[in-house]
TORVOVEX-312862 format. One line per field, with one value per residue (C-alpha): residue number from 1; residue in one letter; x, y, z. Coordinates in steps of 0.02 Angstrom, whole numbers. Each point is the difference from the previous one (the first is absolute). Layout:
<sites>
n	NUM  ...
res	A  ...
u	X  ...
v	Y  ...
w	Z  ...
</sites>
This chain:
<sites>
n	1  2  3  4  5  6  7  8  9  10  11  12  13  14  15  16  17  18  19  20  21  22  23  24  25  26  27  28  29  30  31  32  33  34  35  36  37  38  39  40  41  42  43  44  45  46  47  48  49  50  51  52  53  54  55  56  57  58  59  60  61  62  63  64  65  66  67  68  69  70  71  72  73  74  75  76  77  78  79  80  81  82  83  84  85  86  87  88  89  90  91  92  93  94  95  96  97  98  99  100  101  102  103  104  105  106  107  108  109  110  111  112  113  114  115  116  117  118  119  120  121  122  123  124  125  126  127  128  129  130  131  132  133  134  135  136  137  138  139  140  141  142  143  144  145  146  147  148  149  150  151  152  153  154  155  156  157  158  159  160  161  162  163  164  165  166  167  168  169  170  171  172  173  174  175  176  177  178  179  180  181  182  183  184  185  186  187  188  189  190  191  192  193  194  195  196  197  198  199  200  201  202  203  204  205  206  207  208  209  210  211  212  213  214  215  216  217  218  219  220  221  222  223  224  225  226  227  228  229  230  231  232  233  234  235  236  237  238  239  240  241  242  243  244  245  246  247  248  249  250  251  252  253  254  255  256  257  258  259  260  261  262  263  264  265  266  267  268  269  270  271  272  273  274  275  276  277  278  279  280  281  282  283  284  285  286  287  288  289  290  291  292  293  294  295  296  297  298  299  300  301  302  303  304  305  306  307  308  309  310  311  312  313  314  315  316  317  318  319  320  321  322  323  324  325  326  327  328  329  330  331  332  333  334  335  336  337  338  339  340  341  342  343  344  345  346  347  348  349  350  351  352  353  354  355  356  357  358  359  360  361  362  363  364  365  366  367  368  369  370  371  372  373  374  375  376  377  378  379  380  381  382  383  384  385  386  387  388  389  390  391  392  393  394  395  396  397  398  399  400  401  402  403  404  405  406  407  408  409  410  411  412  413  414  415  416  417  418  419  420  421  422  423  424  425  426  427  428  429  430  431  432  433  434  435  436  437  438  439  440  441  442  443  444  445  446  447  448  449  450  451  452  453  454  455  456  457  458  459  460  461  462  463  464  465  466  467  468  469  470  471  472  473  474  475  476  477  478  479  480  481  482  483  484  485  486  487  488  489  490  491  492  493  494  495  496  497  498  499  500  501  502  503  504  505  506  507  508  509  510  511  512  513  514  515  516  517  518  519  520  521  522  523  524  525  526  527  528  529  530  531  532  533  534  535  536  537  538  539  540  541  542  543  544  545  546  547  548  549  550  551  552  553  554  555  556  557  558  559  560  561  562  563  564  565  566  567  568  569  570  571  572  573  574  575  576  577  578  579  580  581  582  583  584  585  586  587  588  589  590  591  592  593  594  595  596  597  598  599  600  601  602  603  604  605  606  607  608  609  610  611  612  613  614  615  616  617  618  619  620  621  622  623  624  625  626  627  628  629  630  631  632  633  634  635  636  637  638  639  640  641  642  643  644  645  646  647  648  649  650  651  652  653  654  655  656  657  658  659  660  661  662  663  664  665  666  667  668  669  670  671  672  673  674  675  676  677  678  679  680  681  682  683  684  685  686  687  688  689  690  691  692  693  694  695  696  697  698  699  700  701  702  703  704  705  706  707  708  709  710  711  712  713  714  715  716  717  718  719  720  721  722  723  724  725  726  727  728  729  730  731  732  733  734  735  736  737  738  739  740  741  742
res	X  X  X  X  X  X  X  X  X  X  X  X  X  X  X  X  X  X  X  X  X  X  X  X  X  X  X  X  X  X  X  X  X  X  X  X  X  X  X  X  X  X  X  X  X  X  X  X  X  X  X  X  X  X  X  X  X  X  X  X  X  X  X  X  X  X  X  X  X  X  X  X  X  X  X  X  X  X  X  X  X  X  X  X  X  X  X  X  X  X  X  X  X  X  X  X  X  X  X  X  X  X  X  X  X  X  X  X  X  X  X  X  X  X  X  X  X  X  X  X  X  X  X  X  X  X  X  X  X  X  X  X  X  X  X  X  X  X  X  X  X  X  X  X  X  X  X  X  X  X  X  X  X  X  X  X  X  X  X  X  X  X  X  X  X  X  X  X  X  X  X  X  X  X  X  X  X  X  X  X  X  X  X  X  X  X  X  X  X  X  X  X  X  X  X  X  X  X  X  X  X  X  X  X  X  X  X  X  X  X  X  X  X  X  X  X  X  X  X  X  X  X  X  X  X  X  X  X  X  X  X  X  X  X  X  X  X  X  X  X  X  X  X  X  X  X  X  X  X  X  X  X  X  X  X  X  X  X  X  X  X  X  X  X  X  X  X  X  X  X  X  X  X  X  X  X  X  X  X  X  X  X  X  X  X  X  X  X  X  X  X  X  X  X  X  X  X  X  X  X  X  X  X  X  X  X  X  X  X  X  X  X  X  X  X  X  X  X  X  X  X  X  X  X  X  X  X  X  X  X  X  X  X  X  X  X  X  X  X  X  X  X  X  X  X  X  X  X  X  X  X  X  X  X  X  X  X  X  X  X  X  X  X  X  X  X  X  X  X  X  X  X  X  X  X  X  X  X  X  X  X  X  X  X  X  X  X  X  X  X  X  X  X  X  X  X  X  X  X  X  X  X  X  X  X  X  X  X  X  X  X  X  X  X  X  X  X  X  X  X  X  X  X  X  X  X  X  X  X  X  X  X  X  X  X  X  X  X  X  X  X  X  X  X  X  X  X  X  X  X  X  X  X  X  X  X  X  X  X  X  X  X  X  X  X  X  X  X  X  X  X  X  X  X  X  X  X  X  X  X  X  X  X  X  X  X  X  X  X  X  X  X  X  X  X  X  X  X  X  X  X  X  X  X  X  X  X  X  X  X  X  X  X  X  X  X  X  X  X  X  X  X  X  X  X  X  X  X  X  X  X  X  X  X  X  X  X  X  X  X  X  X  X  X  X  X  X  X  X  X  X  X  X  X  X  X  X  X  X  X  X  X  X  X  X  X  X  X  X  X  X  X  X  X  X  X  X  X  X  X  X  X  X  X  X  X  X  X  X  X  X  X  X  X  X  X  X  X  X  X  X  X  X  X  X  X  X  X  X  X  X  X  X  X  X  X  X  X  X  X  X  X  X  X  X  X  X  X  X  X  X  X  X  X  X  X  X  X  X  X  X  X  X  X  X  X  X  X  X  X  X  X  X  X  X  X  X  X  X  X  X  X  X  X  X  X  X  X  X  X  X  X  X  X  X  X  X  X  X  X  X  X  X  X  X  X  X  X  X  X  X  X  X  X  X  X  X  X  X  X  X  X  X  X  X  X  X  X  X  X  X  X  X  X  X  X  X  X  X  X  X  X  X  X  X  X  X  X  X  X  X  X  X  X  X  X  X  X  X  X  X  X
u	6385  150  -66  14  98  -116  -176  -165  -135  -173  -59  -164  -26  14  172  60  -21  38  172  60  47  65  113  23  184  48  -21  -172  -114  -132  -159  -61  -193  -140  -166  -59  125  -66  -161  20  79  -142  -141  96  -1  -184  -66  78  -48  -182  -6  -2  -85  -192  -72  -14  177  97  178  49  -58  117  130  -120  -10  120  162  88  158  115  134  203  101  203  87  168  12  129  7  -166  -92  -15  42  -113  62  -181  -167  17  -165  -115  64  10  -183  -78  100  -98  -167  32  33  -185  -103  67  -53  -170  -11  30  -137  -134  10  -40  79  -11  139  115  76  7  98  123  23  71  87  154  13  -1  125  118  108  185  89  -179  -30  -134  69  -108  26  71  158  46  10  -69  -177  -8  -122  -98  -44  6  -151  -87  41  -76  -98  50  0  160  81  102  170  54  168  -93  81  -122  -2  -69  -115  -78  -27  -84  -119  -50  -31  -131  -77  -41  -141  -91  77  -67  -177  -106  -63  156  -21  -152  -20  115  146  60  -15  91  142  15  -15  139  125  -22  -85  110  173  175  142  154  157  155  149  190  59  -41  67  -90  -149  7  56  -167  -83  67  -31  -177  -48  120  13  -131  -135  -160  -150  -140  -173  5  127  -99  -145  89  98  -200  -62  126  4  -175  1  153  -40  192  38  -90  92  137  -124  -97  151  24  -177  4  170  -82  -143  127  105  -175  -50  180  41  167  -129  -21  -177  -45  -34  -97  -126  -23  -52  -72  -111  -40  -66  -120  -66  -14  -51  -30  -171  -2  108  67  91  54  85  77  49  88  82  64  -45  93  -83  -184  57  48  -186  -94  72  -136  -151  29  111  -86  191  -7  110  169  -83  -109  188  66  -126  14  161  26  -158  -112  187  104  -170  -49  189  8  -138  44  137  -99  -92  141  109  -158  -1  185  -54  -127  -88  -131  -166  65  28  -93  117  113  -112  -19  187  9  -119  64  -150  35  -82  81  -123  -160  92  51  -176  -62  131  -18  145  -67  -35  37  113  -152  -124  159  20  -192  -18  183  -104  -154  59  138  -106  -144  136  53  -195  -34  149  -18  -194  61  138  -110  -136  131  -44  186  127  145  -31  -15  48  -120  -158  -118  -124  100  -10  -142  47  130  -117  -121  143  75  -195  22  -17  41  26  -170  -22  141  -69  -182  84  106  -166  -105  126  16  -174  -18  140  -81  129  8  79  -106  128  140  -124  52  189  158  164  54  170  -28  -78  115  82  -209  -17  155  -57  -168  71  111  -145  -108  153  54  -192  -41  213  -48  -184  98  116  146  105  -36  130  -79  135  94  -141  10  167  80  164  -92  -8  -173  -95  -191  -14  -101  -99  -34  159  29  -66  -158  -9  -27  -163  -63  -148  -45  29  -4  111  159  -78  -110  159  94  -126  -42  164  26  -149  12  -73  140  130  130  128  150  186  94  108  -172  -78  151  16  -170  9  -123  -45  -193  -140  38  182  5  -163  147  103  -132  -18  137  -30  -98  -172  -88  104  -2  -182  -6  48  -99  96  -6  -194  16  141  30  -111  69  -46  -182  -37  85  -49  -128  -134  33  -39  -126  110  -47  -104  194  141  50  91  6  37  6  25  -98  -112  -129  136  66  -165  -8  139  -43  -161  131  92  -139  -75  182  4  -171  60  202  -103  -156  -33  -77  146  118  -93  -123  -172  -108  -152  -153  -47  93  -59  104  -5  34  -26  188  80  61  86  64  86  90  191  143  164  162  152  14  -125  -34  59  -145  -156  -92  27  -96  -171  -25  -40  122  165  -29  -187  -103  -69  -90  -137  -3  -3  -149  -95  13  -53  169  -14  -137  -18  -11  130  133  186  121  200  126  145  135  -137  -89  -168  -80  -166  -91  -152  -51  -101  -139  129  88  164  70  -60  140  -77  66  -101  147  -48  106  -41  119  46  209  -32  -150  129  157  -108  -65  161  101  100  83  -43  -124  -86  -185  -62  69  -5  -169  -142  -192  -80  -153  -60  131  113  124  53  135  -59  118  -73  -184  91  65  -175  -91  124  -20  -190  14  -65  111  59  172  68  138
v	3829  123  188  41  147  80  12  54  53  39  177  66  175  62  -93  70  148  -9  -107  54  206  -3  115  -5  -7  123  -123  -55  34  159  -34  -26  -89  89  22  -166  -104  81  -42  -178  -3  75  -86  -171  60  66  -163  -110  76  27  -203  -2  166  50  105  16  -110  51  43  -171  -115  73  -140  -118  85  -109  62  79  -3  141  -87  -7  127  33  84  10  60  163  53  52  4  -106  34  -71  -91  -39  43  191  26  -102  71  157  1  -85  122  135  -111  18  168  28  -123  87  162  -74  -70  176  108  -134  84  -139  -42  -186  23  85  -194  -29  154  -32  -167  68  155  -94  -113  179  83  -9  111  43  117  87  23  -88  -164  -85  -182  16  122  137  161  52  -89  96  150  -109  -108  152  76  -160  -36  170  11  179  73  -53  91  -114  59  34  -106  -112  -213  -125  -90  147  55  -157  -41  179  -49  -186  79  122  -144  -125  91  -28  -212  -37  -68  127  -155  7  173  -64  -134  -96  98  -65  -153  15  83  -161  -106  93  -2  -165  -128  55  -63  -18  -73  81  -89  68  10  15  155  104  -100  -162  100  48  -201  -48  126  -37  -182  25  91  -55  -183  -156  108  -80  -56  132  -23  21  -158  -112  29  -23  -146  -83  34  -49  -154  -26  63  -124  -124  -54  100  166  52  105  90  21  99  112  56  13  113  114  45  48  102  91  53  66  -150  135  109  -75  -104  21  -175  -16  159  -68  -189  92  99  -133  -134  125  90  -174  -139  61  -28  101  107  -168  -53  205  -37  -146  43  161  -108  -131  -13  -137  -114  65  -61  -188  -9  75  -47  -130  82  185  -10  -128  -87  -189  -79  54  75  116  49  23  97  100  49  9  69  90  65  54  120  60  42  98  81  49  76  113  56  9  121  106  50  80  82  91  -107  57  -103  -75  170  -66  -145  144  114  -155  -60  186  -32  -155  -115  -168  -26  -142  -141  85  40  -195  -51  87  -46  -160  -84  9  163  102  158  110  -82  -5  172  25  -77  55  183  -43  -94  120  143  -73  -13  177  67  -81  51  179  -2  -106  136  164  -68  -28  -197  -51  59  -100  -133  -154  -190  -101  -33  -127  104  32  -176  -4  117  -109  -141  91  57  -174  -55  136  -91  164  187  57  -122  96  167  -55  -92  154  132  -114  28  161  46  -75  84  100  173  115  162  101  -39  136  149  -61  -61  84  -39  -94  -72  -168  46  100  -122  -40  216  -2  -128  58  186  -67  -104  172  98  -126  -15  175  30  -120  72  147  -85  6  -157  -128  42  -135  -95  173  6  -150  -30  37  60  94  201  15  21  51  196  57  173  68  36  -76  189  -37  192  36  -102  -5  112  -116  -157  30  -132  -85  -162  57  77  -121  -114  127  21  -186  -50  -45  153  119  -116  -23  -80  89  -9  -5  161  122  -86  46  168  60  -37  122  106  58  -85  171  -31  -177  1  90  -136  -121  78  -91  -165  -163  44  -67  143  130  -4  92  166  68  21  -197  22  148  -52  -169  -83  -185  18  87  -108  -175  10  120  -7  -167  -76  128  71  174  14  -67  15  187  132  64  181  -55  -165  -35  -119  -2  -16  -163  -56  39  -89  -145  -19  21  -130  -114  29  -51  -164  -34  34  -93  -139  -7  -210  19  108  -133  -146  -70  -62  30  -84  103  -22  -64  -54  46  -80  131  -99  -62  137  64  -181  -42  136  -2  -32  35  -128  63  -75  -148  -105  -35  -171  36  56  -157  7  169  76  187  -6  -114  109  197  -23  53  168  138  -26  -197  83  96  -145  -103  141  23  184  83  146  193  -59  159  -61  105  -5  94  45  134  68  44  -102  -55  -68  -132  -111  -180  35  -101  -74  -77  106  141  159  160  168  42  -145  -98  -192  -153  -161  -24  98  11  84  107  49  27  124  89  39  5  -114  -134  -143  -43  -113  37  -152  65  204  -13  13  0  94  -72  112  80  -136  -41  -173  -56  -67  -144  -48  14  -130  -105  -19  -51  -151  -34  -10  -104  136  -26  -187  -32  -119  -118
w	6625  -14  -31  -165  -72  -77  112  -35  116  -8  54  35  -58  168  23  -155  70  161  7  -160  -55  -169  -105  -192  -52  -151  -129  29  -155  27  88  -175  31  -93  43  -88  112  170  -68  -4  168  79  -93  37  186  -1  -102  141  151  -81  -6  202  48  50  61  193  16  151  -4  79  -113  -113  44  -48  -199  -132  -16  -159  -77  -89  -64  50  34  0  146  101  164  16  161  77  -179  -143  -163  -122  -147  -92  67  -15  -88  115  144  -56  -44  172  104  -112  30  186  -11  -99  132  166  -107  -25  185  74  -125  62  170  76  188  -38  -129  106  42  -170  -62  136  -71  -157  61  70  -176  -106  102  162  71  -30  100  49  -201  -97  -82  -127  -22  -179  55  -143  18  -174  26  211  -97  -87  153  117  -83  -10  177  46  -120  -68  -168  -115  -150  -100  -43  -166  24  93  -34  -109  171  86  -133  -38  192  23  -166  66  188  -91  -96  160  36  -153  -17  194  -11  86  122  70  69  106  132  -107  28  166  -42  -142  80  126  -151  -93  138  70  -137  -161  4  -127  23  26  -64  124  -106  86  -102  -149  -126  47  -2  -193  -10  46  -53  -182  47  31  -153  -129  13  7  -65  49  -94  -15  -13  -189  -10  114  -119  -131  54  41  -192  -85  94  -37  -172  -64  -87  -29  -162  22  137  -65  -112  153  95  -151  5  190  -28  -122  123  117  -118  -41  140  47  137  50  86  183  19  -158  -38  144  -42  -147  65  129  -128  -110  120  96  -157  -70  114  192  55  174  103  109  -184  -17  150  -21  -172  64  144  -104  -180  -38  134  -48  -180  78  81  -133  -167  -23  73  -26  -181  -79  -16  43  -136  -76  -160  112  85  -168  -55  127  3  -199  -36  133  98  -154  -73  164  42  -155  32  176  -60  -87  124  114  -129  -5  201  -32  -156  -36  -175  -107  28  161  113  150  29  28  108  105  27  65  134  42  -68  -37  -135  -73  61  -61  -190  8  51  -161  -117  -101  -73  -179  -3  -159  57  -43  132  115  3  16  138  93  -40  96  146  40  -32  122  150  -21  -7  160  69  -31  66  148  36  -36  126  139  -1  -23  76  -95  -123  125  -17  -138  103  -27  -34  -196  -29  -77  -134  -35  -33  -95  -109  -16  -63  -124  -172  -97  -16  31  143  84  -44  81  167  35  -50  116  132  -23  -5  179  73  145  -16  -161  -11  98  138  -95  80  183  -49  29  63  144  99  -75  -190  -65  -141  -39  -6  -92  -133  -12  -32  -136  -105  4  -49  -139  -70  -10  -68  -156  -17  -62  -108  121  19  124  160  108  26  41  140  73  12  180  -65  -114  74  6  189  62  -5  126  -71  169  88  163  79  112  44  -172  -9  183  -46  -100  76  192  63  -44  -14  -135  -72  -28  -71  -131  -36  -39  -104  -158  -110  106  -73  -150  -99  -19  -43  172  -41  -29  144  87  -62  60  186  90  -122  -21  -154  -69  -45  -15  -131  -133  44  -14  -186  -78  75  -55  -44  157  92  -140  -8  157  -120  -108  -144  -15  -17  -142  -91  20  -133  16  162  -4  -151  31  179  74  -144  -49  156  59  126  -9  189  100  -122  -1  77  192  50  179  67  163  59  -130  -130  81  -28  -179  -29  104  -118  -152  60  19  -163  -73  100  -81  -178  25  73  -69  -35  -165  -69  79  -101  162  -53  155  22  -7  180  152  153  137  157  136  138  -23  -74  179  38  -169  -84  -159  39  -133  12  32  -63  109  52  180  100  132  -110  4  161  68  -18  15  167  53  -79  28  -108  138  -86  68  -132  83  164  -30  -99  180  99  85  -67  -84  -158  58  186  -1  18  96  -42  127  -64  61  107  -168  -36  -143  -24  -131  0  -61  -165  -61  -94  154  -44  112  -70  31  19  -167  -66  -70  48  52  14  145  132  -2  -172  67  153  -124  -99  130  99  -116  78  -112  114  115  90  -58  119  133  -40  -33  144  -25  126  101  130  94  -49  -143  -38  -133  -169  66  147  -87  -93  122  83  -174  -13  182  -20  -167  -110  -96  -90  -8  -96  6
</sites>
């Protein structure tokens, strides 16, 4: 066989990285992915290598896990480096991945890693001419890696490229998008997995210009058949009956012009939707669904959907697919824009909830727009009251992959025969949840909650704002190019409050917790830098009302306020003014805050019927906690437990013995220490009684660092000794304490 022209070749990530350095040529488009793309890379990533890890896996049998594939890329070779011609944004974003684990692999402090950072040092950067040289070559994006590389403080420049700003913004986000299992005993085997089990393709072209030929090639020509074709290709083959057909593609081509088909995937969400809130029966069929629709469709048209002849396909498609597809739309408009009667679905597509399955699971096809909108109320509005109580009690630290333990809302709301069906499965629910919003007297602000603080912030703001007859700025609030930020009330002076508060540590907690926190427009916020309560409570005058109420000229003279508000909701004991703002003021306004989460998301107000008595049953509360979706839904959840996939809990710890209530934990850090305990609770208690359920959060808070190995950091001390919440861990599996699953 004569070589071809044109070759492709198979790389490893650590050949990629290692044989090729690449430079991008003048004309190559901005580093332009957003947060939602480098998402879906790293969930795709975490999903697969979750399918093949467990716990107490050695590094070698790695090379047995299954491999994974990236996709092509375009390159030429120019002298020593290649130029890339498409592939920018993938590679772009695992060099920054790399970047982030050999960060995480050297704050574990572990020895054992030291083999494993020095297995990605050499694929970040080389060395040119004794400088640093990264493996993507420009000058521009040196800073931004420098100070990742060294982890140092970094000021973006005013005049600073989109390429250079956007890569600074997705380096700060990775933190928050990498499962925290992967910080733990996982993370060296996931660094071996990355580098030598996930492979592309990289298609050598001869020169620039035969580059862009098949790069236009690739994407412009022979489009391929998506998932949404192949399924519809199968029903409409099944549906025909030899005349209906072409009226069957015209109702098939208005579903897609509903639910705007230009927008990339969005047929597929909406299939994807539609046949879990619809017809899955466990999280194996969740799976499979999110894997390949289309396929779960061929198996399970029959004995899921109720289709066996071509009337039932017919139906389907002209009937149950054309009412639901409107209907989706309507939802789907109403996460962009904020809608009268339907504002949760909104508060939800700002926390990245998917939603859409348990809305479709509710909906019925012959639903009058009055029950549709009833029910679009309640659902939506359940998902964002469990967030927020979820989020306020530390029990989520981003909203995670649908879990099988949500199915079974789904399928009591599919049972649902009407609206006050609905309204009683969702009140049940509710009323068994095991957190309420006592958890806002502990919470505060963290490294990895700050878009939770931010939204949380805004929906107290916005409430008590149109309380007073203000208009509604929510969407103002929530919106990231929108110049509103967190205000911190105590300035970032620890001298001015030692007497008070001792220690740094305790400082800076206070400082972050929710009652010593606000909403504010970016350019007051900015404008008040250091200065003392004293100054910044005049400021704080002519603010929103949460802030202004600090004053107290809002208490005498603001009577939409005192009335509308205060007296109204009985108020009067946490909802006034503060002359000086120290410790016992933070906790005045963390019980204000509280009492507000009780009134914005009280379930009777919202339209729940609870059930006059629930019994709860505690015994698996601490193994089976309430998850919220996020926007895609995993490839690998059927496929883990809790224990088997970072689920191993200090609450599960102590419930096996491995630990037990009242043991003091000891974390080292900068030669400073800090000290917690294991509550009754079985969460890791700080000194300033803030609670996590995990202990990279618990760690984070405490140091103030923004990442940390809490597994690792953390040591509980037995006699003269202190041993690593990891390795207390390590020997529970080892001794079968604790069941894994595969």
């Amino acid at each position: 066989m004569t070589d071809s022209p044109i070759r492709g070749d198979g790389f490893t990530i650590k050949e990629l990285f290692s044989l090729l350095k690449f430079r991008l040529d003048p004309y190559q488009r901005e580093y332009s992915w957003g947060r939602k793309d480098v998402k879906a890379l790293i969930d795709d990533l975490t999903d697969h290598f979750a399918e093949d890890w467990m716990p107490g896996h050695e590094r070698r049998e790695v090379r047995h896990y299954r491999p994974y594939f990236l996709g092509p890329f375009v390159y030429y070779q120019d002298d020593e480096v290649a130029a890339l011609v498409d592939g920018q944004q993938r590679i772009t974003t695992l060099h920054l991945l790399l970047l982030h684990l050999r960060r995480l692999a050297m704050e574990a402090e572990r020895p054992e890693y030291h083999g494993d950072i020095a297995a990605l040092e050499p694929l970040i950067a080389g060395s040119s001419y004794g400088e640093r040289a990264y493996a993507i070559r420009s000058d521009e994006r040196a800073p931004v890696l420098d100070a990742i590389f060294e982890d140092k403080p970094f000021s973006l420049p005013a005049d600073a490229s989109p390429s250079v700003a956007n890569l600074y913004e997705r380096s700060q986000e990775l933190d928050g998008l990498l499962p925290e299992s992967i910080r733990d005993e996982a993370l060296p085997l996931f660094i071996h997995w990355l580098l030598n089990r996930v492979c592309l393709v990289g298609i050598n072209a001869n020169n620039r210009r035969q580059g862009w030929e098949i790069f236009e090639t690739m994407n412009d020509r022979g489009v391929q058949l998506g998932p949404a074709d192949l399924l519809k290709s199968f029903l409409l083959r099944r549906a025909s009956n030899g005349h209906n057909l072409p009226r069957l593609g015209e109702a098939w081509g208005g579903v897609l012009a509903r639910i705007d088909n230009r927008a990339p995937q969005a047929a597929a969400r909406f299939l994807q939707a539609l046949l879990i809130g619809r017809y899955a029966q466990s999280a194996a069929e969740v799976t499979d669904i999110g894997v390949s629709f289309h396929g779960w469709v061929q198996e399970n048209a029959s004995r899921r959907m109720n289709l066996k002849y071509a009337p039932d396909f017919a139906r389907f498609i002209e009937h149950d697919l054309v009412r639901l597809s409107k209907r989706y739309a309507s939802l789907h408009a109403a996460t962009s824009v904020l809608e009268p009667t339907l504002e949760p679905l909104f508060y939800n597509a700002r926390n990245e909830i998917d939603q859409m399955p348990f809305l479709l699971a509710a909906i019925d096809p012959e639903d009058s727009d009055a029950q549709f909108r009833e029910k679009a109320f309640l659902v939506s509005a359940y998902l964002d009251l469990v967030f927020v109580r979820m989020a306020v009690n530390n029990r989520i630290g981003k909203p995670d992959d649908l879990d099988a333990h949500v199915l079974p809302v789904i399928l009591d709301l599919r049972a649902c025969p009407d609206i006050d069906a609905v309204a009683k499965v969702l009140g049940r629910r509710i009323a068994e949840l095991d957190v309420d919003f006592t958890g806002v007297k502990r919470y505060g602000l963290r490294a990895d909650n700050r878009s939770q603080v931010r939204y949380l912030l805004a929906r107290l703001t916005a409430f008590v704002e149109t309380e007073c007859g203000r208009p509604n700025e929510i969407v103002r609030y929530l919106d990231k190019d929108e110049p509103f930020e967190i205000e911190h009330i105590w300035a970032n002076k620890f001298e001015r409050h030692q007497p008070e508060v001792k220690t740094e540590s305790v400082f800076r907690v206070q400082r972050n917790r929710i009652g010593a926190l606000l909403l504010l427009r970016k350019s007051h916020n900015a404008s008040y830098q250091d200065a003392p309560y004293e100054q910044k409570i005049e400021w704080y005058r002519g603010q929103n009302h949460l802030a202004a109420s600090l004053h107290k000229s809002t208490q005498e003279r603001n009577r939409p306020f005192t009335e509308g508000v205060v007296k109204k909701y009985r108020l009067e004991k946490t909802f006034h003014s503060v002359a000086r703002f120290d410790m016992s003021a933070i906790e005045l306004r963390q019980q204000l805050y509280e009492r507000l989460c009780e009134i914005i998301w009280e379930p009777k107000r919202l339209g729940f019927i609870l059930p006059p008595t629930v019994a709860r049953e505690v015994a698996e509360q601490s193994d089976v906690p309430i998850v919220v979706p996020s926007q895609r839904v995993s490839a690998a959840v059927a496929r883990r437990t809790r224990a088997h996939f970072g689920g191993v809990t200090v609450a599960r710890l102590v419930t096996v013995g491995a630990l037990s209530a009242g043991e003091e934990l000891v974390l080292t850090y900068k030669r400073d220490r800090y000290l917690a305990h294991v509550n009754e609770a079985g969460q890791i208690e700080l000194e300033s009684g803030e609670a996590f359920e995990s202990p990279s959060p618990a760690g984070s808070t405490a140091t103030g660092k923004p990442t940390i190995n809490g597994w690792s950091a953390w040591k509980v001390r037995r006699g003269n000794s202190l041993t690593p919440l990891h390795d207390v861990r390590a020997d529970a599996l080892s001794r079968g304490l604790l069941e894994v699953a595969t």
